[in-house]
C-alpha positions, 0 to 999 in steps of 0.5 A: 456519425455513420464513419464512427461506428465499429465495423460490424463483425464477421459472420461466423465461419460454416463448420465441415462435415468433420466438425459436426461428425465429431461434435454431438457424440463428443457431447453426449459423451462429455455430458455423461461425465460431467452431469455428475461431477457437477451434482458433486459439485453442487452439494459440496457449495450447499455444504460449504454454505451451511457448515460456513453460516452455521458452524465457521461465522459463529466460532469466528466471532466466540474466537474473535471474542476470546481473542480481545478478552484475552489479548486486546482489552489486557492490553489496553488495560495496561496501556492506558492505566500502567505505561500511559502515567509511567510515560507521563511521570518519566517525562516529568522527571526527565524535564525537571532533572534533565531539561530544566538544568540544561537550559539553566546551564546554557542560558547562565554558563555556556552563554557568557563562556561562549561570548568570552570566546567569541571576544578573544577570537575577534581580538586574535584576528585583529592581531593576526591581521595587523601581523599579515599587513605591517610584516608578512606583506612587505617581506613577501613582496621583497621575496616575489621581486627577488624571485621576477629576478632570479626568474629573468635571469633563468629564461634568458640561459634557458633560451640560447640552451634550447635553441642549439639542443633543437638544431642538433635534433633536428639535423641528427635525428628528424632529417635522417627519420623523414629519409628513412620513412620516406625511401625505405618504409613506405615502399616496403609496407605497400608491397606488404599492404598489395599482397595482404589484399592479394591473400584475403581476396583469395581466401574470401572466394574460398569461403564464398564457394564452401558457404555456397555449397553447404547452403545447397546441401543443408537446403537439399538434406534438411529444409525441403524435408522438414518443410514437407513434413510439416506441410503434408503431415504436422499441419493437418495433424495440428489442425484435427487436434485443434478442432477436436480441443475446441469441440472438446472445451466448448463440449464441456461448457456446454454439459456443465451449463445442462449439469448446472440445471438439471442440479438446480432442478434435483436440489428444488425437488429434494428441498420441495421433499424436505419441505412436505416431509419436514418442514410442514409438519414442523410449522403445523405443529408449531402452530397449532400445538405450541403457539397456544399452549405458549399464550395459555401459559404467558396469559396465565404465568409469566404476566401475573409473575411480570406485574408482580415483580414490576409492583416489587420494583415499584415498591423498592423504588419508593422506599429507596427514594424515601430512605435517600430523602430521609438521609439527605434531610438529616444531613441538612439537619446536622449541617444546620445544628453544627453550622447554623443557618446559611446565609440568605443571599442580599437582594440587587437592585437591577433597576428593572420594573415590577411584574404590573408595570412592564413593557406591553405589547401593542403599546408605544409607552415604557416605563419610564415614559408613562404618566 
């Protein structure tokens, strides 16, 4: 378990004298600027905040409201109650004018025409399959044995042709090439080759020596310059201003974490102000002022006004329901004098027992057992 472990990591490096020379007044500095920018920065999120709660959230919703209103719900209105039954009514037409015909005139017309066809095509193909085997098979036998023949007769002029053609070419045109490759070509492309080889190794020392020099004189001109320059000069100039980077970004962090407190606190004393010089007295009154006067006047005006109008409501109630009854009996009535009477339904004998003589519990008779 102990060779699993991540290697603990190393301890942080001590810091120079240069280091801790420029880090605490490039802090004090850096604080000073930041702690109002930060403040800023602060009161623009508290502003955002409110003016999203209280302005932006609210007109979102009225605009996503007025947005259904006017594009939504229209259209679903007409998808629904317009291109919904047009749909279906073009798609009842189009079965009944369209695909009811075709599937008539394929089952009935095309179907019969079709088999037709097909028999004229099986009955063409058994012609043309006797033609093929009692005409067209002999003829084209007859024509390949007259061509193995004529073929035979080619090949044996065409064997004693090639035989003196390749004895001439050979006699007048290879032997004489061999002896000319042999004891003319050869010797001269050699001779060509010893000189070629003579010429590029000469030219290579050349190269070699010219690339020798201009390497020492670019090393010696430039290289050893810019090496210096960088060592004794660029690196200790890279490494002051990557310092002073660092101190400078962990400097602002630093200040903006102290501005961010220091905010923090300033906005609770304001809201603590706020609160004494505002709020409190806002509560106070609420409390003490409107609460009361708010029962005196519910005790005294909305309840009586509330049990009078739930008695209206009552009232209308029951005169809607004794007005709805009163209809409905003199409907019953009229049915009654134009149809008559309605006729009673006939009693079932459902072979079940009467109410005294049913099964009861506790006991292991029935009905049909007792005596």
């Amino acid at each position: 378990m102990d060779l699993q472990k991540p290697p603990p990591p190393p301890p942080p490096r001590p810091d120079g004298c240069l280091v801790v020379a420029i880090r605490l007044p490039l802090r004090i500095v850096v604080l000073v600027l930041v702690v109002p920018v930060r403040m800023a920065w602060d009161a623009l999120v508290v502003a955002g905040r409110l003016l999203r709660d209280i302005v932006l959230r609210p007109l979102g919703r009225a605009l996503l409201w007025v947005g259904k209103a006017l594009f939504v719900w229209p259209l679903v209105a007409l998808w629904r109650y317009v291109l919904v039954p047009v749909g279906r009514a073009l798609a009842w037409l189009c079965e009944v004018l369209v695909v009811v015909p075709a599937v008539w005139c394929h089952r009935y017309v095309l179907t019969p025409v079709g088999h037709a066809v097909a028999w004229l095509a099986r009955a063409a193909g058994a012609g043309l399959a006797w033609v093929y085997a009692r005409v067209l098979c002999p003829i084209g036998h007859a024509l390949a044995w007259l061509a193995a023949g004529a073929g035979a007769v080619l090949a044996a002029l065409g064997t004693g042709v090639y035989t003196a053609v390749a004895w001439l070419a050979r006699h007048l045109v290879a032997v004489p090439a061999r002896w000319l490759y042999t004891w003319v070509l050869a010797p001269a492309g050699r001779a060509v080759a010893w000189c070629a080889r003579g010429i590029g190794h000469l030219l290579g020392l050349l190269v070699t020596g010219v690339g020798v020099a201009l390497y020492w004189i670019a090393r010696v001109l430039v290289v050893l310059p810019a090496l210096a320059l960088w060592r004794w000069v660029l690196a200790p100039v890279g490494r002051f201003l990557a310092v002073l980077a660092r101190e400078a970004g962990e400097a602002v962090g630093h200040a903006w974490r102290i501005a961010g407190r220091i905010s923090r606190a300033v906005g609770r004393a304001l809201g603590t102000l706020f609160r004494w010089i505002f709020v409190e007295p806002v509560r106070w009154v609420y409390r003490t002022v409107l609460t009361p006067v708010g029962h005196a006047v519910r005790a005294a005006v909305l309840r009586p006004v509330a049990a009078g109008l739930r008695a209206v409501g009552r009232a209308t109630r029951e005169a809607l329901t004794a007005a709805r009854d009163t209809v409905r009996q003199a409907r019953a009535d009229v049915r009654r004098m134009l149809f008559g009477e309605p006729r009673q339904p006939a009693a079932v004998d459902r072979r079940e027992p009467a109410a005294p003589d049913a099964r009861t519990l506790g006991r292991s008779t029935t009905v049909l057992t007792k005596e």
